[in-house]
DRENDO-1510 file (C-alpha; in Angstrom, 1 decimal, always signed):
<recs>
REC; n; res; u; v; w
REC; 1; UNK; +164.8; +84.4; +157.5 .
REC; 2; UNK; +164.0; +83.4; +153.7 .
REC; 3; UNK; +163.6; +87.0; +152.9 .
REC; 4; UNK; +167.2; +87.9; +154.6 .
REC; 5; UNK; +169.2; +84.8; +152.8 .
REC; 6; UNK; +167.5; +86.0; +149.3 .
REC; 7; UNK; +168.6; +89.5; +149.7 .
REC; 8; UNK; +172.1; +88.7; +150.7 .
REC; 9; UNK; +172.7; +85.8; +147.7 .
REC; 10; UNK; +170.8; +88.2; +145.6 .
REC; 11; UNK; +174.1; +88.7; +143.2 .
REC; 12; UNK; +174.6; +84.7; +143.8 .
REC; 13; UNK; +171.6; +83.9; +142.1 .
REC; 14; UNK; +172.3; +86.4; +138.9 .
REC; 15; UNK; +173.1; +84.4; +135.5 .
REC; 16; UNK; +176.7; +84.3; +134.9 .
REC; 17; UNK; +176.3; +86.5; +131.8 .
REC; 18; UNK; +174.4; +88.9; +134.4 .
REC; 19; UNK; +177.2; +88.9; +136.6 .
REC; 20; UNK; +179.7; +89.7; +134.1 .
REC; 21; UNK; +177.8; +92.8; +133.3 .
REC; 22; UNK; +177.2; +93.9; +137.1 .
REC; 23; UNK; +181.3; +93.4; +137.5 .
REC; 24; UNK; +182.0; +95.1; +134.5 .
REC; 25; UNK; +179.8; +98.3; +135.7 .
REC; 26; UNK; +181.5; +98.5; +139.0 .
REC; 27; UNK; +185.1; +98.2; +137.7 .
REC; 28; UNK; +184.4; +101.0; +135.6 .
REC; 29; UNK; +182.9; +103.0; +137.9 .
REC; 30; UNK; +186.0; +102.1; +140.1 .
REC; 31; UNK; +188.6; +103.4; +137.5 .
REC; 32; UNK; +186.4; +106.7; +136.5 .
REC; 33; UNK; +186.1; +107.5; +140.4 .
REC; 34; UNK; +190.1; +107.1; +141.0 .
REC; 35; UNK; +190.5; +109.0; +137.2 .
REC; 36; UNK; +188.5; +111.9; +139.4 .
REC; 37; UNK; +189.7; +111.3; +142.8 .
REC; 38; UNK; +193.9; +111.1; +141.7 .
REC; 39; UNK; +193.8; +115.0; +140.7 .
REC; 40; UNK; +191.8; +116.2; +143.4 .
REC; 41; UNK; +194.1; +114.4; +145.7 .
REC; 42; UNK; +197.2; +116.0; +144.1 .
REC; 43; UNK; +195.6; +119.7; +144.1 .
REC; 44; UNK; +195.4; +118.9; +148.4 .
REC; 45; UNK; +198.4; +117.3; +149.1 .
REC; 46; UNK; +200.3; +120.2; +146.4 .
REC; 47; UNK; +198.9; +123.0; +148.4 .
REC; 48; UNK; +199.9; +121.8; +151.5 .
REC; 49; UNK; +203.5; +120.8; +150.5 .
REC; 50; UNK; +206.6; +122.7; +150.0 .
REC; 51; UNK; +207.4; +125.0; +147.2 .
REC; 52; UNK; +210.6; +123.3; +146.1 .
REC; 53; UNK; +208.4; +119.6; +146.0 .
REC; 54; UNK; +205.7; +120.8; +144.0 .
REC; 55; UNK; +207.8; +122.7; +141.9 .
REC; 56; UNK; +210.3; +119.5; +140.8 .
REC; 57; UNK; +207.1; +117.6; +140.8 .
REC; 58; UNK; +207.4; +115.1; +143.4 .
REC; 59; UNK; +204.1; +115.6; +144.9 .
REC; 60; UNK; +201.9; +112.6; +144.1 .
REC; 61; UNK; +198.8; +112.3; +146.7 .
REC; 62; UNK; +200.8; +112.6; +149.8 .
REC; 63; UNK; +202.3; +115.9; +150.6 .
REC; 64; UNK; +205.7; +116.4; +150.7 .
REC; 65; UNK; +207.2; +118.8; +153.4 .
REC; 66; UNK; +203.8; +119.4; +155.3 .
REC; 67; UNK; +203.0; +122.6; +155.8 .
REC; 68; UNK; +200.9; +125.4; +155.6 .
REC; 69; UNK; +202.4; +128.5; +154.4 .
REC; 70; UNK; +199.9; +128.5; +150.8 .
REC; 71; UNK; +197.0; +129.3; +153.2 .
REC; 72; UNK; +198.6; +131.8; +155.5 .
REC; 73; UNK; +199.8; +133.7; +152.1 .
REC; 74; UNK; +196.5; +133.0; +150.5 .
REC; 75; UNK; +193.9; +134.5; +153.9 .
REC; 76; UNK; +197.3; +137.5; +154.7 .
REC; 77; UNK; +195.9; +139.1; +151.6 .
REC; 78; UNK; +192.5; +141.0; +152.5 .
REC; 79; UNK; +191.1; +141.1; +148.6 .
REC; 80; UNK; +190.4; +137.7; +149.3 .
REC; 81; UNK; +187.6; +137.8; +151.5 .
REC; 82; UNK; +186.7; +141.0; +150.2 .
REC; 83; UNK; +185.9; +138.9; +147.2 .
REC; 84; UNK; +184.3; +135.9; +149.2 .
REC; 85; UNK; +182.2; +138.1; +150.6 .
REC; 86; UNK; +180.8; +139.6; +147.4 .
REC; 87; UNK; +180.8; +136.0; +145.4 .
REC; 88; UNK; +178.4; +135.1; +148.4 .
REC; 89; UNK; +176.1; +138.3; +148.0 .
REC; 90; UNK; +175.6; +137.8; +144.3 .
REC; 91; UNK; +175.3; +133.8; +144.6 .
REC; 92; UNK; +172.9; +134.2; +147.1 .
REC; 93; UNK; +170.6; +136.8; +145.6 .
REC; 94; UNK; +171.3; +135.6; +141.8 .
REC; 95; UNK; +169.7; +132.2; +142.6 .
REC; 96; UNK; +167.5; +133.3; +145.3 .
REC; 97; UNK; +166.1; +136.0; +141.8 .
REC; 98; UNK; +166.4; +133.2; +139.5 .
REC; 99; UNK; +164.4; +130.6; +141.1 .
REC; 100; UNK; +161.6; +132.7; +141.1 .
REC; 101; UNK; +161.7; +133.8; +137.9 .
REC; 102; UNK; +162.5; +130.1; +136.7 .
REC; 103; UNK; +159.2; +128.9; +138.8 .
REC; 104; UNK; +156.9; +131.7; +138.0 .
REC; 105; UNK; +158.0; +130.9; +134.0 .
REC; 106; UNK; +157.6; +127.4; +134.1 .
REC; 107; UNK; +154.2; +127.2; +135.7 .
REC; 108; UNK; +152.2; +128.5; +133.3 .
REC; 109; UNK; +154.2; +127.0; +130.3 .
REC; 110; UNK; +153.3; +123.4; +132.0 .
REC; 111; UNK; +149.7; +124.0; +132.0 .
REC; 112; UNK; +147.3; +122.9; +129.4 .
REC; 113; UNK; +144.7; +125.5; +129.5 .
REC; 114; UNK; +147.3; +128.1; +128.9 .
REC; 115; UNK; +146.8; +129.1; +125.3 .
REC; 116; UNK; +149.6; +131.0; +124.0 .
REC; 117; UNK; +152.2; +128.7; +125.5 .
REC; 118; UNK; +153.1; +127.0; +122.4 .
REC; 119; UNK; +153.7; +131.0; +120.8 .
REC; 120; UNK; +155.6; +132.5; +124.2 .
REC; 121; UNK; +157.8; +128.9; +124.2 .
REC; 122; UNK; +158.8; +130.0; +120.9 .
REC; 123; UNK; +160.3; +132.4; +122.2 .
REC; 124; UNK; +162.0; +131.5; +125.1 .
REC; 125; UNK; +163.9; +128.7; +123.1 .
REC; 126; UNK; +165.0; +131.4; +120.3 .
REC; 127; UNK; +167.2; +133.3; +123.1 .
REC; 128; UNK; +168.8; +129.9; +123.5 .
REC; 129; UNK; +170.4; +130.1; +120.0 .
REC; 130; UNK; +170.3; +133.6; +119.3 .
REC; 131; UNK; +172.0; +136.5; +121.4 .
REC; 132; UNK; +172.8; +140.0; +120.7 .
REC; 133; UNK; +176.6; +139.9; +121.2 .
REC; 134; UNK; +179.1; +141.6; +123.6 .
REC; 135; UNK; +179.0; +145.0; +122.2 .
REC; 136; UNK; +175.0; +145.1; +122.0 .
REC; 137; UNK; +174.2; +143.9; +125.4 .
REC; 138; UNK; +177.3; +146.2; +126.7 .
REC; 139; UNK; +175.7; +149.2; +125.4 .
REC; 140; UNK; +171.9; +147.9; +126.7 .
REC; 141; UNK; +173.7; +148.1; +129.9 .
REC; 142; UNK; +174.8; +151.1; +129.9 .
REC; 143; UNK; +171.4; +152.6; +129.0 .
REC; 144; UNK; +170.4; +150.6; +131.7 .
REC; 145; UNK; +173.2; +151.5; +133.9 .
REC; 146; UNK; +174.0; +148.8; +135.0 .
REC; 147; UNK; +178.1; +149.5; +134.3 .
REC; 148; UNK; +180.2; +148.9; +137.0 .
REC; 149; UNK; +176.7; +148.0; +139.5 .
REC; 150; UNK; +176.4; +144.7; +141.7 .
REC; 151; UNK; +172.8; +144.5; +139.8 .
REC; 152; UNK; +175.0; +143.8; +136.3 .
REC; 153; UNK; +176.0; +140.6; +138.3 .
REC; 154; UNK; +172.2; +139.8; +139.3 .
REC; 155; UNK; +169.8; +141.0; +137.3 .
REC; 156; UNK; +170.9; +140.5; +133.3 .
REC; 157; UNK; +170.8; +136.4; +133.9 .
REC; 158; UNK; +167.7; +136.0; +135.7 .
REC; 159; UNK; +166.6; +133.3; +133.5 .
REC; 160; UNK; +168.2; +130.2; +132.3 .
REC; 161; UNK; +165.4; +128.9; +129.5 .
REC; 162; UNK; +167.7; +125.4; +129.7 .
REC; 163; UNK; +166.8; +125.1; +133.3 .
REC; 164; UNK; +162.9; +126.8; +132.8 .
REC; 165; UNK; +162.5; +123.8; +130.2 .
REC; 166; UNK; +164.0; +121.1; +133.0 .
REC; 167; UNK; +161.8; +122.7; +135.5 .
REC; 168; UNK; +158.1; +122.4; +133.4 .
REC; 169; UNK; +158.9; +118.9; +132.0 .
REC; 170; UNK; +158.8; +118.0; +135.9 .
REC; 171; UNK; +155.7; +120.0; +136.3 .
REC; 172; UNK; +153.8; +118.4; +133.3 .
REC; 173; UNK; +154.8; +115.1; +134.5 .
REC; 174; UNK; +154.7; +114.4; +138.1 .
REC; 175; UNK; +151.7; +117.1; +139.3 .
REC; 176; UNK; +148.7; +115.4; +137.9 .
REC; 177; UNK; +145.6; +117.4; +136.2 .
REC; 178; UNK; +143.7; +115.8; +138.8 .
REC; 179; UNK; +145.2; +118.0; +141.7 .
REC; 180; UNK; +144.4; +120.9; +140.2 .
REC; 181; UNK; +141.2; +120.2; +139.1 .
REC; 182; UNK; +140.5; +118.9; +142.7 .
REC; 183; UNK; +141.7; +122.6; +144.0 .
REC; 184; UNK; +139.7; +124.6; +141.8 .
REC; 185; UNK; +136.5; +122.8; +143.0 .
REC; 186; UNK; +137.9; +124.5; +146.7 .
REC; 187; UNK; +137.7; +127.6; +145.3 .
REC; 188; UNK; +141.6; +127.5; +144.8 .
REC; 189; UNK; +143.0; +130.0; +142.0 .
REC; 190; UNK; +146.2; +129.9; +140.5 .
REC; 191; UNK; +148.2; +131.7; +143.0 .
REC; 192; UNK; +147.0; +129.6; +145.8 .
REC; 193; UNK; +147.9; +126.3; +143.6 .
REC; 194; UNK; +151.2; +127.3; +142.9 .
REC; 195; UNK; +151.9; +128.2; +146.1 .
REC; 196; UNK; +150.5; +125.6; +148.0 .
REC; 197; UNK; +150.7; +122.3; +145.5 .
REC; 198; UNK; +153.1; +123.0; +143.0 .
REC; 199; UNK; +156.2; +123.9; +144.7 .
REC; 200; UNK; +156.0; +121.6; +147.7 .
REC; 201; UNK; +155.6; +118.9; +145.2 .
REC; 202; UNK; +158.4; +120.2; +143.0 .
REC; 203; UNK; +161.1; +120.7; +145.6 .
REC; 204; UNK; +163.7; +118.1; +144.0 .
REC; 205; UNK; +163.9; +120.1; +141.1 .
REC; 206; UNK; +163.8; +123.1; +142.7 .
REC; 207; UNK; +166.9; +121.7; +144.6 .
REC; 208; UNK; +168.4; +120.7; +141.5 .
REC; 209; UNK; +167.8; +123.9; +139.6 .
REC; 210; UNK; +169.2; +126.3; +142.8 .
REC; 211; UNK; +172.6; +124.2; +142.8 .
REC; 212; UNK; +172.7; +124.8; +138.9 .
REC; 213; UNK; +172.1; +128.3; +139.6 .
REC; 214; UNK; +174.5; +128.7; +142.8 .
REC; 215; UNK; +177.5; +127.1; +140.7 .
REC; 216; UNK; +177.0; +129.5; +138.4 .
REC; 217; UNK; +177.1; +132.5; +140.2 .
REC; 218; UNK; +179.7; +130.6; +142.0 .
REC; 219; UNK; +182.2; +130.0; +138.9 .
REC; 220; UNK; +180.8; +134.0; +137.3 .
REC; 221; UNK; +184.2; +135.3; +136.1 .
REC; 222; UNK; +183.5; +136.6; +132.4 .
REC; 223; UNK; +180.3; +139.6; +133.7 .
REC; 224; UNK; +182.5; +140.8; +136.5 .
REC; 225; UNK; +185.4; +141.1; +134.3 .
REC; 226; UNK; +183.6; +143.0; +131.4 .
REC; 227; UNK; +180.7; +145.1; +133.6 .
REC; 228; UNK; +183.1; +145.4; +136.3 .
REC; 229; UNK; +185.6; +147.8; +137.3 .
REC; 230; UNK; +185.3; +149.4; +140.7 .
REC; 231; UNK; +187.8; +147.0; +143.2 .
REC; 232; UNK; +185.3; +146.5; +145.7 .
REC; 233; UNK; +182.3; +145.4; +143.6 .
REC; 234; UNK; +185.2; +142.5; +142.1 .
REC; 235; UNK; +183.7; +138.6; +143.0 .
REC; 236; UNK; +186.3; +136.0; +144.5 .
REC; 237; UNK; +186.9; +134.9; +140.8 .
REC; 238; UNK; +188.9; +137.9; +139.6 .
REC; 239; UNK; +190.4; +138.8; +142.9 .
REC; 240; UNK; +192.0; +135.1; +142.5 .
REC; 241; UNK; +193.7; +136.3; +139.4 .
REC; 242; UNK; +194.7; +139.7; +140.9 .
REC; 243; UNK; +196.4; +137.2; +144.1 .
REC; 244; UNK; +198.3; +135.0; +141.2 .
REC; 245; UNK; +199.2; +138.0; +139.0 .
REC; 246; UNK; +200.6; +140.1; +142.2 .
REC; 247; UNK; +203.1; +137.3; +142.4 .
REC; 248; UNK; +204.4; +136.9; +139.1 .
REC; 249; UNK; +204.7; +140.9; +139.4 .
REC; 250; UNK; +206.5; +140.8; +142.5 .
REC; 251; UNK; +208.6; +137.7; +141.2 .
REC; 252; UNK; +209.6; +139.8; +138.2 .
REC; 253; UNK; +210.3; +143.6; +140.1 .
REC; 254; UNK; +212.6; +142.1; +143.1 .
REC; 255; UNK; +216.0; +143.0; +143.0 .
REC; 256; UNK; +217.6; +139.8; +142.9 .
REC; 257; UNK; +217.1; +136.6; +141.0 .
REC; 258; UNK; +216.8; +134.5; +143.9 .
REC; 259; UNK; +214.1; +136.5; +145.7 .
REC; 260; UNK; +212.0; +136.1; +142.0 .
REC; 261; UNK; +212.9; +132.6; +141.9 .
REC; 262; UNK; +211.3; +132.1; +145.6 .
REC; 263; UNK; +207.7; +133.9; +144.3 .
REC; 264; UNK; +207.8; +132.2; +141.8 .
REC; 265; UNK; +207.7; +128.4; +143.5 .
REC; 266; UNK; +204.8; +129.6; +145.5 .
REC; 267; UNK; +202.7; +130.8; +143.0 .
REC; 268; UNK; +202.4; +126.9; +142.3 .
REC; 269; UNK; +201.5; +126.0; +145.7 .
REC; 270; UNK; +198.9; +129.1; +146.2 .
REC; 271; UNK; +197.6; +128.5; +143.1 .
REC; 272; UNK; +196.7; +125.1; +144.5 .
REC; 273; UNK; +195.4; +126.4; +147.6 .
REC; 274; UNK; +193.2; +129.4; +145.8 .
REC; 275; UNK; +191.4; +126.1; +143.9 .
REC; 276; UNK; +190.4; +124.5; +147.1 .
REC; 277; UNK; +189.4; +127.6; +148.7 .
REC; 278; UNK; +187.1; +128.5; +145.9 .
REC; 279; UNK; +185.7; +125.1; +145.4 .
REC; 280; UNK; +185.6; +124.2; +149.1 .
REC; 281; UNK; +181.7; +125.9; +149.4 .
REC; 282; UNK; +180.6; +123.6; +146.2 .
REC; 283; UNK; +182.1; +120.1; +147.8 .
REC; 284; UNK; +180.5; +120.7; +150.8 .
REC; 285; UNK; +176.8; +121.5; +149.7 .
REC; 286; UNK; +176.9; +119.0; +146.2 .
REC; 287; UNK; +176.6; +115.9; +148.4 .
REC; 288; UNK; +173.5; +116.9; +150.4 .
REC; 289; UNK; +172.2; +117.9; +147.4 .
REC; 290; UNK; +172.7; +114.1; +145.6 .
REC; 291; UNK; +169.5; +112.8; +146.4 .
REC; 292; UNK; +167.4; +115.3; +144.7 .
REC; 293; UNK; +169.5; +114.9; +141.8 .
REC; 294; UNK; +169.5; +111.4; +141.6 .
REC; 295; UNK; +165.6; +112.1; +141.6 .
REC; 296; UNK; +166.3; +115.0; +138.9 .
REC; 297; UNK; +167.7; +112.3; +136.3 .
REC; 298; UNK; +164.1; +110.4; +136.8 .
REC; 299; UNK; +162.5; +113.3; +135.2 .
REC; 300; UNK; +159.9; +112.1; +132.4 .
REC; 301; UNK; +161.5; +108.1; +132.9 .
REC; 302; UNK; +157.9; +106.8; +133.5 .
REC; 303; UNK; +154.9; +107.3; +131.5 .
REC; 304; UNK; +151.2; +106.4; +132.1 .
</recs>
């Protein structure tokens, strides 16, 4: 009973100065969440409300003449899931590529006994600040060819050094020397260790580091739009700016002004419905994934 009254006057018994602080926190977490939430609630409610609302702006975070003719303009147009479909291929097989390559990278950069980390690391870090520019790694491509292939989607970013560095500071801290040490005496070699110690005990950043990835592959737009150029290889990104372009091009070619004035309102309220569409996916997996990166910001925090 002594146990349950301390842990419910546990802010009771905080200094007044203390208290201050832990009010001050929350009220500015309280004003950054609504600073986030406000917008997202105006993209919804906008895509679900009439053309001539959104267009005179009266569309706060209710909608305003419910309805939902965004959407059935938005799935009537087959390019769309023609593009889902291929942003799903390359998200799933980018980051299923990447996170091995990241893993098999990291490994042996976290271990001691590996002599010419220090040289390799090198390396890595100078393709963070160096690239060979558009023209370069266009031609590369090509001599690869790779030009107008789903691999120029996959294969070119298989390694992000940013997220190889995140995921061998997590390996050099949190799998002891010990472990290892204790598996070689079993007759364990590398392969076996890595396989059967380090990645179980490295699945929150290996969590963390697929969502990076996924996102991503999810957002790509820049690749498919330089590499690209056959329709059906085209991710959802660029097929949502072939949807909003068809518009303003039908807008523009009708015969009268009042049938361009018409495609014109509801390339607001598609627009809106387009964004939720594409960032539907990514709100529904980030929140099972907010453990491991609550875990994730721990990385390195505590020393022995």
């Amino acid at each position: 009973m002594a146990i349950k009254n301390r842990k419910k006057n546990k802010f009771t018994t905080l200094a007044w100065n203390d208290k201050l602080f832990v009010g001050s926190v929350y009220f500015i977490l309280v004003i950054m969440g609504l600073i986030f939430l406000i917008p997202m609630l105006n993209i919804i409610s906008s895509s679900f409300s009439s053309p001539s609302a959104v267009g005179a702006g009266k569309v706060t975070i209710f909608p305003i003449g419910f309805n939902f003719e965004a959407y059935k303009m938005v799935f009537a147009n087959k390019k769309l899931l023609l593009g889902f479909g291929n942003t799903m291929m390359y998200t799933v097989l980018g980051t299923l590529l990447n996170i091995v390559i990241t893993i098999l990278a990291a490994y042996p950069m976290s271990r001691e006994d590996f002599a010419s980390k220090n040289i390799i690391m090198k390396f890595f870090t100078f393709t963070m600040f160096f690239g060979g520019g558009i023209i370069p790694t266009y031609l590369l491509y090509k001599s690869m060819g790779l030009i107008n292939s789903r691999l120029v989607m996959i294969i070119p970013g298989a390694l992000s050094v940013y997220n190889m560095i995140v995921m061998r500071t997590y390996m050099q801290t949190n799998i002891p020397k010990a472990v290892f040490e204790a598996a070689q005496i079993d007759g364990c070699d590398d392969f076996g260790f890595l396989t059967k110690f380090v990645i179980p005990l490295s699945k929150p950043i290996i969590a963390v580091i697929i969502m990076f990835y996924a996102i991503g592959h999810w957002n790509s737009y820049f690749d498919a739009y330089v590499y690209l150029s056959s329709e059906d290889k085209y991710p959802l990104s660029i097929f949502i700016q072939t949807i909003l372009g068809g518009l303003v091009t039908k807008g523009e070619t009708a015969k009268n002004f009042e049938a361009a004035a018409q495609q014109e309102q509801y390339k607001d309220i598609v627009q809106y419905a387009l964004i939720l569409v594409t960032c539907l996916p990514v709100w529904i997996c980030c929140p099972f994934m907010q453990k491991y990166f609550v875990q994730g910001v721990m990385i390195g925090s505590v020393k022995e």
